[in-house]
C-alpha positions as CSV (number, residue, x, y, z in Angstrom):
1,X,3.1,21.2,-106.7
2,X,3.5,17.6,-108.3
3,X,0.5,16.5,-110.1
4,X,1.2,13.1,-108.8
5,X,0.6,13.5,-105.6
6,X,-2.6,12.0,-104.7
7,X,-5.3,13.5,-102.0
8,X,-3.7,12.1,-98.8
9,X,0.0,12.7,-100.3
10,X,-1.4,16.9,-101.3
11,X,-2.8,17.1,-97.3
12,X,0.7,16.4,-95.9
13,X,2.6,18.3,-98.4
14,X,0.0,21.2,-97.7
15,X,0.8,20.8,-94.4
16,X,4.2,21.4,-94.5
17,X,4.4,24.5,-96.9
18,X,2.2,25.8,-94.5
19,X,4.8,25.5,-91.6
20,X,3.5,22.6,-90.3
21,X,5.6,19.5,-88.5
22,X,4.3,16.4,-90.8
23,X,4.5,12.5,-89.9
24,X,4.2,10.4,-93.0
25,X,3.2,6.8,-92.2
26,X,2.0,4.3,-94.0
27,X,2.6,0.6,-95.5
28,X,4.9,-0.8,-98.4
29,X,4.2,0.9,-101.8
30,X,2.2,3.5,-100.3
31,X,4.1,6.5,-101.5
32,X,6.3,7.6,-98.3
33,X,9.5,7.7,-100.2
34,X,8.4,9.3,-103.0
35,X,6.4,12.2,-100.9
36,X,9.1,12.8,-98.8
37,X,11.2,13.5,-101.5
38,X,9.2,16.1,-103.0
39,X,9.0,17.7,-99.2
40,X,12.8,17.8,-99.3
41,X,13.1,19.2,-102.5
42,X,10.3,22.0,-101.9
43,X,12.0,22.8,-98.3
44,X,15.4,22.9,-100.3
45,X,13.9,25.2,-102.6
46,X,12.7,27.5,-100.1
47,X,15.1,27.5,-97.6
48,X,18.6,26.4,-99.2
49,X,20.1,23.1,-98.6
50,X,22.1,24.1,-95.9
51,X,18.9,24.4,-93.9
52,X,17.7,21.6,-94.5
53,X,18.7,18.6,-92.0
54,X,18.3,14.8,-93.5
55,X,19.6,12.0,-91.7
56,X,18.2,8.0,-90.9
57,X,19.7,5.0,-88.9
58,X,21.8,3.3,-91.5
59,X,23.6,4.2,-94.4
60,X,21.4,3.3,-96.8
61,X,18.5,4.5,-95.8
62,X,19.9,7.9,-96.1
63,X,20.7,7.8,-100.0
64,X,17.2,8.2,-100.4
65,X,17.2,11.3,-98.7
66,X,20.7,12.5,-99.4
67,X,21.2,12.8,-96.0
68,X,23.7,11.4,-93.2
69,X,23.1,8.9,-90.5
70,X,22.0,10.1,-87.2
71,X,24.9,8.4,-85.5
72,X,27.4,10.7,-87.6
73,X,25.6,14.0,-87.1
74,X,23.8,13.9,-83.5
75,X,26.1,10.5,-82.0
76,X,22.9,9.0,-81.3
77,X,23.1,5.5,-82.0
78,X,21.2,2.1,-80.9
79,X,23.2,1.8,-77.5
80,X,23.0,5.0,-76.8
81,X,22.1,6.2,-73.3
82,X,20.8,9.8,-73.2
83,X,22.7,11.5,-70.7
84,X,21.8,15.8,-71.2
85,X,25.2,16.9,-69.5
86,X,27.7,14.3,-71.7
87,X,25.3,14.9,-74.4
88,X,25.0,19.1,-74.6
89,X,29.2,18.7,-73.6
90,X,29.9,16.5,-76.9
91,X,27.8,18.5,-79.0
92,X,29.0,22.2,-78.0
93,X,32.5,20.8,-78.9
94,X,32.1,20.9,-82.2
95,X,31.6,24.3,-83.4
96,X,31.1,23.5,-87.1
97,X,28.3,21.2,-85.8
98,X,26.7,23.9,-83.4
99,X,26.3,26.4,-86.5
100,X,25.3,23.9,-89.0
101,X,21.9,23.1,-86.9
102,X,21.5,26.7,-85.5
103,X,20.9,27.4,-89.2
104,X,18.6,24.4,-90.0
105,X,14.9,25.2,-90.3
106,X,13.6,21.5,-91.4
107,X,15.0,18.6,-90.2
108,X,13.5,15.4,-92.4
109,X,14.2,11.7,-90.4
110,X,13.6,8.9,-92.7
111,X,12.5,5.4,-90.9
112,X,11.8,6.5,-87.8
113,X,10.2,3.5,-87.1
114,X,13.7,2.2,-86.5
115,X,14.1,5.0,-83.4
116,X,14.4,4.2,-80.1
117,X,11.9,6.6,-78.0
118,X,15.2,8.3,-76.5
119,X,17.2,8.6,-79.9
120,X,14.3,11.3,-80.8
121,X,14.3,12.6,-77.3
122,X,17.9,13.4,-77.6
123,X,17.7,14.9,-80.7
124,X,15.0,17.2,-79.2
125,X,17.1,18.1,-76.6
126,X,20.3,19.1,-79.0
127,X,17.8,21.3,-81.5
128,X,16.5,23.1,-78.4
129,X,19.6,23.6,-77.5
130,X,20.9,25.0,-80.7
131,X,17.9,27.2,-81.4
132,X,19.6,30.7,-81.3
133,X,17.0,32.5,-79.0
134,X,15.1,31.6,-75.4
135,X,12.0,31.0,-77.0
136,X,12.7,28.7,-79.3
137,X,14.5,27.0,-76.9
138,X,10.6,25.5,-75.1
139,X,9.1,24.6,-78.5
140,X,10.1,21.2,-79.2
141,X,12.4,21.0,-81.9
142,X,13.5,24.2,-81.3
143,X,10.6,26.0,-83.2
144,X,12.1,23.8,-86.4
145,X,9.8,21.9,-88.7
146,X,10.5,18.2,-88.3
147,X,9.4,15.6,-91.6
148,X,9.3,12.2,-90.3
149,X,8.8,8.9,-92.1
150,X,8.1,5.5,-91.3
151,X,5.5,2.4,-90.3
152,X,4.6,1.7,-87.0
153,X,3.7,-1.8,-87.7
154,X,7.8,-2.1,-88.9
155,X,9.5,-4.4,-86.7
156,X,10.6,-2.3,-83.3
157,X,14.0,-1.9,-83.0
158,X,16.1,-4.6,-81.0
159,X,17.9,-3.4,-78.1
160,X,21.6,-4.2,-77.9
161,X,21.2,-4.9,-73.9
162,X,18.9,-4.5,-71.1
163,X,18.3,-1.2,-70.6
164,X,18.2,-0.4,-74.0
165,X,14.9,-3.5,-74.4
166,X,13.2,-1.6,-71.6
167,X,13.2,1.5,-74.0
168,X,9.8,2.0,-75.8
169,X,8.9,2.8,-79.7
170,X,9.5,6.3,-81.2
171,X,5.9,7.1,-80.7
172,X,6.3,6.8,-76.8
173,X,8.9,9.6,-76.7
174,X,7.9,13.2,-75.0
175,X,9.1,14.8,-77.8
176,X,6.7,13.0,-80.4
177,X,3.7,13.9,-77.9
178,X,4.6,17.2,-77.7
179,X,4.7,17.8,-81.4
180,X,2.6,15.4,-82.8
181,X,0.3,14.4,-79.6
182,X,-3.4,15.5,-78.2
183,X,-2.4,18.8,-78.7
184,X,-0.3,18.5,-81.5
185,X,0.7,21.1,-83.5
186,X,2.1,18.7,-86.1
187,X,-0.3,16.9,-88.2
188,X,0.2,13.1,-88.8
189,X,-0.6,11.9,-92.5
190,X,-1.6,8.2,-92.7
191,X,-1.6,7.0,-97.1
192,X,-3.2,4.0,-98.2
193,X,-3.7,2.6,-101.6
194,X,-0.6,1.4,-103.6
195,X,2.0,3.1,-105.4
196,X,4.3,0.7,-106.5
197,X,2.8,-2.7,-106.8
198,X,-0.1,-1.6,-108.7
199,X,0.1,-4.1,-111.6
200,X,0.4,-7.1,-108.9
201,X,-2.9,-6.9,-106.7
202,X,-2.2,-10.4,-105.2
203,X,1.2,-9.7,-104.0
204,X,-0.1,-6.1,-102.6
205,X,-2.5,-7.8,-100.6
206,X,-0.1,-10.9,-99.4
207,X,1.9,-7.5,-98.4
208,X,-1.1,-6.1,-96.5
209,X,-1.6,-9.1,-94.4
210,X,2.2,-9.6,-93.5
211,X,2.3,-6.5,-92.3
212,X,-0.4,-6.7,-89.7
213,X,0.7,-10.4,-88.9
214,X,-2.1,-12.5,-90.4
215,X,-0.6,-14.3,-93.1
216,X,-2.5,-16.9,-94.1
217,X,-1.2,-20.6,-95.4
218,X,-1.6,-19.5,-98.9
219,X,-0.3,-16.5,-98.2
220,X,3.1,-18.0,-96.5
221,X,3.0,-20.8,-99.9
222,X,3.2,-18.1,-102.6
223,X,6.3,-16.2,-100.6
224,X,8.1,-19.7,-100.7
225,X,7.7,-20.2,-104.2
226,X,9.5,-17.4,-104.7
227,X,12.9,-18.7,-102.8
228,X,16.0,-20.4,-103.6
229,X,17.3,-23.7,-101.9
230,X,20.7,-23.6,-103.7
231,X,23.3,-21.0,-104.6
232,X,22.2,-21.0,-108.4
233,X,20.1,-17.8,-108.0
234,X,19.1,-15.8,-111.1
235,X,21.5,-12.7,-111.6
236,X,18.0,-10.9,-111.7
237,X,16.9,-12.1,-108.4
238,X,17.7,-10.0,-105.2
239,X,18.8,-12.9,-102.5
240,X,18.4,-11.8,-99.0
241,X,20.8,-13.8,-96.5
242,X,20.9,-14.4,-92.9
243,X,24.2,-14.1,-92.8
244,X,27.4,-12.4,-93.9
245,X,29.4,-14.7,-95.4
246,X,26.4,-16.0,-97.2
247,X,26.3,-12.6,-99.2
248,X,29.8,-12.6,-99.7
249,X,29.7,-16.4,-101.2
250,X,26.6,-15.4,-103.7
251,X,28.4,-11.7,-104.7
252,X,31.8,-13.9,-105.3
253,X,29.9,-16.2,-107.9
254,X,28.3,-13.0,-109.7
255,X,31.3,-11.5,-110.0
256,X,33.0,-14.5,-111.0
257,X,30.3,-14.7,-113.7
258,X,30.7,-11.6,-115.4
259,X,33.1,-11.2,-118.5
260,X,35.2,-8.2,-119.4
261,X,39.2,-6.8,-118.0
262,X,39.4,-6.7,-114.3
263,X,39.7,-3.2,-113.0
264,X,41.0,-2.4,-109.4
265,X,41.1,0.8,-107.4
């Protein structure tokens, strides 16, 4: 076990060698990333990698994780409407697909503060459904371990119409309560402290406060200082943009800044 792991990071990974269904939560800089991948890597060790299931919303979330987006593996997506029948007829389809999760014992969601309550729902439904005997088939997840990530005070997802606004959190879906509810066999690890801004207290606690929504005038003052008005952005800055074409401008200028021969693929 990592030495680095500190008491609230050894309780979930504890939990999981032990067989348990874990739900890492927690803030900025408070070690989720960096636990999860030791969970993957013990539950590759002890299962093989082909057991293993890691996927997350978007593309880059799952480089973290070496995993796959959810869209790609379950065709769950943000305007997706659970439907069992369409859903169970798609999936059964693709035989590679079928045997791939039939032999998954952990299945590790990164971000699931991003998920629509139905998205994990659905992918409930599938696992059960792929669990290779009856009575697998009634324990949620199909009797497999599932690692989840996340913050719940992340922004919810935003529906892409109606129906899907009237759609609650992740933590309002039937399959959350059944595996990590009142009686839960899944254990929920909440970390504090911080992990990764340890040598800048200040910004850690500006953090804190933005992430329960009471940022104070100081607070909002400090953040500002640390923007750009004009296109002249330090190459070791990281700009975030609004828009698209305002990355594309700023990436044009660093490339048109760096010397060397032009290589194309």
């Amino acid at each position: 076990m990592d030495s680095t792991l500190d008491f609230n990071h050894l309780k979930a990974f504890t939990a999981f060698a032990r067989g348990r269904s874990v739900a890492i939560l927690g803030g900025a800089g408070s070690g989720k990333s960096f636990l999860l991948s030791r969970i993957l890597q013990e539950a590759r060790k002890k299962h093989g990698a082909s057991s293993v299931i890691a996927c997350a919303c978007t593309n880059q979330v799952t480089l973290s994780v070496n995993g796959v987006t959810m869209h790609s593996l379950f065709g769950v997506h943000a305007a997706f409407h659970f439907e069992e029948n369409s859903l169970w007829n798609r999936t059964k389809r693709n035989e590679k697909l079928v045997s791939q999760l039939m032999n998954a014992k952990v299945i590790v969601i990164d971000e699931e503060s991003a998920l629509k309550a139905h998205v994990l729902d659905a992918i409930d439904f599938v696992m059960s459904h792929t669990s290779g005997t009856e009575g697998s088939a009634c324990l949620p997840m199909g009797s497999r371990q599932l690692v989840v990530a996340g913050d719940p005070f992340q922004l919810e997802p935003i529906g892409v119409d109606h129906c899907s606004d009237e759609l609650g959190p992740v933590y309002s879906a039937k399959s959350w309560e059944s595996i990590f509810g009142s009686l839960r066999s899944g254990v929920i690890a909440l970390l504090k402290g911080n992990h990764r801004q340890k040598q800048d207290a200040v910004f850690y606690e500006i953090l804190n406060r933005m992430r329960i929504g009471c940022c104070t005038e100081a607070d909002i003052a400090a953040i500002n200082t640390t923007g750009f008005r004009s296109r002249n952005i330090p190459m070791t800055h990281t700009a975030i943009c609004l828009r698209r074409y305002q990355v594309q401008e700023l990436n044009k200028i660093a490339l048109s800044n760096i010397t060397g021969p032009t290589f194309t693929s």
